[in-house]
N, C-alpha and C positions, 0 to 999 in steps of 0.2 A: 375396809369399808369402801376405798375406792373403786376394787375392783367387784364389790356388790352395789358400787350406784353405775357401774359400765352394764350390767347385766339386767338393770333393770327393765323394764319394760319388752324386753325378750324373751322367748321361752326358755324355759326352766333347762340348766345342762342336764345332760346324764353324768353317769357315774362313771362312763368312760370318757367323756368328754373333760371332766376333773382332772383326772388322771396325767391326761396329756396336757392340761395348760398347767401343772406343778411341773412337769416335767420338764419344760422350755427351759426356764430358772437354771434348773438345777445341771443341765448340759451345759449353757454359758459358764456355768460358776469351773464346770470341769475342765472347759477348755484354756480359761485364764490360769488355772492352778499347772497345766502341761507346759502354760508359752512360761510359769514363771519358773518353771523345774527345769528348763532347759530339755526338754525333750528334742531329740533329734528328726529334723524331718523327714521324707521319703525322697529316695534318688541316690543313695551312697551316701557315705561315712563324712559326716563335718557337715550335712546339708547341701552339697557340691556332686555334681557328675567327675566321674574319673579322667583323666585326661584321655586326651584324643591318642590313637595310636597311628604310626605314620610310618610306612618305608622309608627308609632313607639309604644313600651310599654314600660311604665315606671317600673324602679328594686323597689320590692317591698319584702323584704325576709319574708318567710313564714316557717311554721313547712312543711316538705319534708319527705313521707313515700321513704322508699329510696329499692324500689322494686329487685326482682330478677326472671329471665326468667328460668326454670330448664324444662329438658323433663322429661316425666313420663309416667305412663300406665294405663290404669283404668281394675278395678278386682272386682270382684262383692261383696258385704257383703257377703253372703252366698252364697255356692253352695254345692249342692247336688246329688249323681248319683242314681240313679235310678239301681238299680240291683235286680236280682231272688235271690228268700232264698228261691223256690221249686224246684226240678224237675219239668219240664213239659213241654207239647206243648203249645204256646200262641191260644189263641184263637178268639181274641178281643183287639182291642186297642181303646180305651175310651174316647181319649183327641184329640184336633188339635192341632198338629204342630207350637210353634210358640204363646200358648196362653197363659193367666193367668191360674194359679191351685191352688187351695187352700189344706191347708195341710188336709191327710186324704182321697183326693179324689181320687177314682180309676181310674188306668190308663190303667191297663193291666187286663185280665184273663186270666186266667190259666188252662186247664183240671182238674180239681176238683176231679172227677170221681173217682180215686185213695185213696187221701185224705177222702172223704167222707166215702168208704168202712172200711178205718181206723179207723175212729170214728166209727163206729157203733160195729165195730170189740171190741173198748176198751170198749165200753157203755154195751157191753155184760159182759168182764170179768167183768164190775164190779158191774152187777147186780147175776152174778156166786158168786164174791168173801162176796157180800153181803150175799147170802144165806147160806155160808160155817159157816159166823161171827153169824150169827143167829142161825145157828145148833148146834157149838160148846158152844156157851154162854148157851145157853138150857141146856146143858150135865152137866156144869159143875155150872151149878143153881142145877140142881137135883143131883148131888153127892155132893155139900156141907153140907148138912144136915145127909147125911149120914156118912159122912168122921168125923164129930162133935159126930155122935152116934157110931164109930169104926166098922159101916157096910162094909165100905170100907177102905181099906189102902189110906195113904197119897198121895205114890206113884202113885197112880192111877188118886186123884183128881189131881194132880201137874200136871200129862199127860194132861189132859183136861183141863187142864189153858193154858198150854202150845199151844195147838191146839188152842185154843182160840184166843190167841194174834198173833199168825204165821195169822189165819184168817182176824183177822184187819190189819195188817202187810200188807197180801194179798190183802186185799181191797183199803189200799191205794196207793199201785202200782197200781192197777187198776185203779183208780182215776187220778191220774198223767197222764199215760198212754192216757185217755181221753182228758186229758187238752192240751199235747202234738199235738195229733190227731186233734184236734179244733186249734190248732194255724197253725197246718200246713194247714188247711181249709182254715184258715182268709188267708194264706201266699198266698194260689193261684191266693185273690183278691190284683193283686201289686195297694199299694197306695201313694200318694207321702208323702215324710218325710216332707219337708217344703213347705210355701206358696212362690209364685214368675213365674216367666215367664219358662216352661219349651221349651227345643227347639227339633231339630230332632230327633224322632224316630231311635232308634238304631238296633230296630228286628222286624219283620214281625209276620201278621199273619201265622199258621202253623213254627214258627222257635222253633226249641227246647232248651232251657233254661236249663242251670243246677245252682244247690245251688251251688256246688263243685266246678265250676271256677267261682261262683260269675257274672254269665252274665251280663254286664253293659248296661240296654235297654235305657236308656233316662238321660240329663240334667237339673237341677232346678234351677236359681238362680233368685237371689234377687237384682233387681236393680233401686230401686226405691230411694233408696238412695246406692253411691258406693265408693269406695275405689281410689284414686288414689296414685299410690307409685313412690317417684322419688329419685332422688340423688340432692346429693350438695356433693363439694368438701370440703374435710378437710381442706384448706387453706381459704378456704372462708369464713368458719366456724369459723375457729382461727381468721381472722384477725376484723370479725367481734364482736366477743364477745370481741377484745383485744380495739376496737374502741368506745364500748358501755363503757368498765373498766375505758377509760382514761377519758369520758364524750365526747367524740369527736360525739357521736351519742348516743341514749336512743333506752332503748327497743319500740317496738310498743306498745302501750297501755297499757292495763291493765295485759298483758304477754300475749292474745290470739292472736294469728296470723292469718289474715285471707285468702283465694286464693282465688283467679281465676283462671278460665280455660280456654285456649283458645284453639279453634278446630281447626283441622287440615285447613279450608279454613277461617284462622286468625278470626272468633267473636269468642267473650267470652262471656260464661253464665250468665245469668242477675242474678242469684242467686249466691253469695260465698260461698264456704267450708269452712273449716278449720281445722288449722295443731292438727293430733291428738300427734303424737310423732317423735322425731327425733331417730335414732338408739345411742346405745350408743358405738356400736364399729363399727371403720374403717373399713372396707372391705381392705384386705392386698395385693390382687391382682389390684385394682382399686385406691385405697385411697379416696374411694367415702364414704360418709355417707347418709343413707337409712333413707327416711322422708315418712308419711301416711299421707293423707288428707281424709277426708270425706265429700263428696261435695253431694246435693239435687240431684236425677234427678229424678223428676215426669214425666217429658215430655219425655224421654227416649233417648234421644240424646247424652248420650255417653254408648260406648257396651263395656262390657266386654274384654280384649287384645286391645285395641284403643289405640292410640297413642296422647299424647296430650300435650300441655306445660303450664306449670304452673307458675302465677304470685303470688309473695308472697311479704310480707311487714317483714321485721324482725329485722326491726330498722328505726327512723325517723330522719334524721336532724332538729335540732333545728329551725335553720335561715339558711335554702336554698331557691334558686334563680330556678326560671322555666322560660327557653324561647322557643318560640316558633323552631323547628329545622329548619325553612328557613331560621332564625335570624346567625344561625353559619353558618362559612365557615368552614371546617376541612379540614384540609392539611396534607401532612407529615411532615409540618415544625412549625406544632403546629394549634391549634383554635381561630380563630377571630371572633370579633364581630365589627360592625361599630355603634359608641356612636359620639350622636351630643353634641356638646361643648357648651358653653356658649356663643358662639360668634355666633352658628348656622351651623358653620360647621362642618361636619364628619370627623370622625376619628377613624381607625382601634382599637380595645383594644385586647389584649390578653387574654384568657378567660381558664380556667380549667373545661372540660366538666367529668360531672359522667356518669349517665344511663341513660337511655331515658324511658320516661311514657307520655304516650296517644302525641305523639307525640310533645311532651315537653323534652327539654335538660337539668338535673338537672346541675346549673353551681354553682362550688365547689368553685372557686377562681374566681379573676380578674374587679366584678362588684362590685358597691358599692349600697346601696338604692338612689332613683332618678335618676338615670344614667336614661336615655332616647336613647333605643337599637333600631335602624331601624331594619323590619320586612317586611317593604316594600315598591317600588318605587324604586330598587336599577337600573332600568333601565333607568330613568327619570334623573340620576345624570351623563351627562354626562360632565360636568368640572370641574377639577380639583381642590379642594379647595375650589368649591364653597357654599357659603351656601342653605342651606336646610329649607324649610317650615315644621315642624312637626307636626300630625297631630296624633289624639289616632288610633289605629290599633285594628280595631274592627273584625277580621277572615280576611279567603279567601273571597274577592270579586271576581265573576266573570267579566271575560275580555270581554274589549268591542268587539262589531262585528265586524267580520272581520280585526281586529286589532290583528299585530302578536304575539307568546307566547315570553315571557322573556326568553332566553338561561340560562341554567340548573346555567351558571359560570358566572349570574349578580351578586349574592354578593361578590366571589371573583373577580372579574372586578373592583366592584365599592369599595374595601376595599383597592386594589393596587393604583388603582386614587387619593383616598381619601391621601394616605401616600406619592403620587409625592410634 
């Protein structure tokens, strides 16, 4: 009756419009009879999403070379300049710019011309002084005989000894004088002192060259294998040999230290150096301590004055801990890690982070072995407290298509959730 005094004064329903207002009723009454049957609702099993699924690695402590990043410079093993030991005008230059030379080979000539007259000039006196030494020896052959028979005074033979040895005396000035004259010959042909990569040309043809300032025509150096020399600080020095004293850390190895180099656009050579000597006094303006490496280059990819930084091993942790660097959060208010519990759920740990290698976090405190550290899925957790599927964390997977990137501050998101 109620619902024919609602209707009153309206127009008349239709027979469809019946239809649908019995119907309303009758869907309520179905839907109460579902919530009391306990029907399950949509989303998984129990009325619940299934747990979040998350990379993880398990703490597994290992022996940790426990590295150091220092800058340096690379310096050739050998260099050598190139400089005139003649007077003269160049006349030729012998080599390219830029190539290998090997020791001995000539680079430059010299107007010779000069040199050459010289020598002949000495070849004379001492074919002069030779005749002198043959005339006198003669004289004084044939006045011995007579000096024995008092045809002659002593005096006289002693004169013609005398002449005698002033003649060889002579001759081998003369001699010398030759040898001289021939070297300053060879000097015209400039040749290089060492084998190695020489580089630009410093004088032209027609440039005049002197011995007396030493003209510096060209560089040599040797870079086939090179020198890198860098610093480390004297506190880093002490605190580390005072860390090795206590056992708190071991030397690396057998005492040799090895580097790497890494180039200016971050790769490092696939071949390592190694530390030749550390200096043994401080630098008093810097408080730097001065270390030499000798690193391979065949391939020639690092140059002489380069700038380059160097990774070094100079002590190992016993039992360190490597985590992946997406696995930490760093904050100002300390480093966290998110460790799943035995119940499944996540939970923040505090963590003590060292150096970082090959982008790995050496963690010094806070984890224990087995601990199981998420690494990844920190976006996937989005309730609070809730448990987690863990799964091994085998690398970066790439993201699915078209599927948005993770924000930079999902693991500190999901390490603040985790601790509501």
């Amino acid at each position: 009756m109620s619902l024919f005094r609602q209707t009153q004064g309206r127009a008349p329903l239709t027979s469809t419009g019946r239809v649908a207002l019995l119907a309303i009723p009758l869907a309520v009454a179905l839907v109460a009879c579902g919530a009391k049957d306990g029907a399950p609702a949509a989303g998984g099993p129990g009325g619940g999403m299934p747990p979040a699924e998350v990379g993880v690695v398990t703490v597994a402590s290992q022996s940790v070379a426990l590295q150091s990043e220092l800058p340096g410079r690379v310096s050739a093993v050998r260099v050598a300049q190139v400089r005139a030991r003649v007077n003269g005008v160049v006349l030729q230059r012998l080599f390219r710019e830029g190539s290998e030379v090997k020791a001995g080979q000539v680079l430059y000539q010299i107007d010779a011309a000069p040199y050459r007259a010289s020598l002949e000039s000495a070849e004379a006196s001492v074919a002069k002084a030779q005749a002198n030494v043959a005339q006198t020896t003669a004289q004084a052959e044939r006045y011995k005989p007579l000096m024995e028979a008092n045809a002659v005074s002593k005096q006289e033979y002693t004169t013609l000894v005398t002449a005698q040895r002033q003649a060889e005396a002579d001759l081998a000035t003369a001699k010398a004088a030759v040898q001289t004259a021939r070297i300053n010959l060879n000097y015209a042909n400039i040749t290089a002192p060492i084998s190695g990569r020489i580089g630009q040309s410093l004088v032209t043809e027609g440039a005049l060259v002197s011995a007396t300032e030493a003209t510096q025509m060209a560089v040599i150096q040797q870079t086939a294998t090179v020198y890198v020399n860098f610093t480390q600080s004297s506190t880093d020095v002490l605190r580390l040999r005072k860390a090795i004293a206590s056992k708190q850390l071991r030397a690396a190895g057998d005492g040799s230290v090895p580097v790497r180099v890494v180039l200016e656009d971050g790769t490092e050579l696939a071949k390592p150096g190694k530390l030749l000597f550390s200096d043994l006094t401080v630098d008093t303006t810097s408080g730097q301590i001065t270390l030499r490496a000798e690193v391979p280059n065949a391939d020639g990819l690092l140059l002489p004055g380069q700038y380059v930084r160097v990774r070094l091993s100079q002590a190992e942790l016993p039992s360190g801990i490597l985590l992946p660097q997406q696995a930490v959060t760093r904050t100002n208010q300390g480093d966290t890690v998110l460790v799943v519990g035995a119940d499944g759920k996540p939970g923040p740990r505090p963590v003590k982070v060292g150096n970082a290698q090959n982008n790995q976090w050496v963690i010094l405190d806070g984890l224990k072995e087995g601990d199981q550290v998420i690494v990844d899925g920190f976006q996937k957790m989005m309730v609070p407290g809730a448990p987690v599927k863990a799964v091994p964390w085998t690398g970066a997977a790439p993201a699915a298509a078209g599927a948005p990137a993770a924000p930079a501050s999902a693991p500190a998101a999901a390490a603040s959730a985790a601790g509501k």
